[in-house]
C-alpha positions in Angstrom: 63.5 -48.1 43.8 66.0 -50.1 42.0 67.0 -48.8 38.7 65.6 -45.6 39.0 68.2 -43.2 39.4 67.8 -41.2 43.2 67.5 -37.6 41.5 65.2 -38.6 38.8 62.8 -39.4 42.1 64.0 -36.5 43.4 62.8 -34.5 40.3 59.3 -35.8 39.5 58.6 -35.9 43.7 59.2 -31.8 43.2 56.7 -31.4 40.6 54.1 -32.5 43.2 55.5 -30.0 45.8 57.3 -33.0 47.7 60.9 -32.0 49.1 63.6 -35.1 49.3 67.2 -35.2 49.7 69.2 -36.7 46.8 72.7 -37.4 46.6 75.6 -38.8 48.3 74.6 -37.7 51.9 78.0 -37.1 52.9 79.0 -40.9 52.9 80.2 -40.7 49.3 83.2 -43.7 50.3 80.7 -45.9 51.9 78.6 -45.8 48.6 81.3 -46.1 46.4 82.3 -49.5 48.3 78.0 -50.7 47.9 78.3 -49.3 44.0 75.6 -47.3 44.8 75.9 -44.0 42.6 73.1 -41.8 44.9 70.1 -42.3 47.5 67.0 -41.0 48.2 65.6 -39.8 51.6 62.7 -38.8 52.6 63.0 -37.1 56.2 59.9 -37.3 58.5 59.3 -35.4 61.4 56.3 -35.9 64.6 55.0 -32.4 62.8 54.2 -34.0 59.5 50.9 -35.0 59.3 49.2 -38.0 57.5 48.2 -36.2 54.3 51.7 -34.8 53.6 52.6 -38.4 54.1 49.4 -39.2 51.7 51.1 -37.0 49.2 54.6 -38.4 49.4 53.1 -42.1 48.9 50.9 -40.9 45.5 54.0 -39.2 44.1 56.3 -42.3 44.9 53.8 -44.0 42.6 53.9 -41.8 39.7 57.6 -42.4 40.2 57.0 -46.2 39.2 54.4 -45.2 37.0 56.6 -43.2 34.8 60.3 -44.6 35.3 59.5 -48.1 36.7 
C-alpha cells in the first residue's frame, strides 16, 4: 500500500484481531538499498481457513479507507 506506512497497517489490522508482521524482517540493508523504510507481511498457512482470510481482506480495506 504505497504511502501508507507498514506499521500504521500493522496497527489498524490489530484492532480487528488480525496479526501481521511489520518491520524490517531482518533484511534491513536490502531495504535501505530499495529506500523502503518497513514492510508488511501477512503469513498464511494450509490451516487458515477462508474466513480468517475474509477477515484479513475487510481489514486491508478499512486500511485504505482510513489512511489511503
Amino acid at each position: 500500500m504505497d504511502g501508507i506506512h507498514a506499521h500504521d497497517i500493522g496497527t489498524i489490522l490489530d484492532q480487528d484481531g488480525v496479526a501481521i508482521r511489520t518491520g524490517h524482517h531482518c533484511t534491513m540493508p536490502a531495504m535501505e538499498r530499495l529506500g523502503v523504510p518497513a514492510t508488511a507481511r501477512a503469513s498464511l498457512a494450509l490451516y487458515n481457513t477462508r474466513d480468517e482470510i475474509d477477515v484479513l481482506v475487510g481489514a486491508l480495506g478499512k486500511v485504505r479507507e482510513i489512511l489511503g
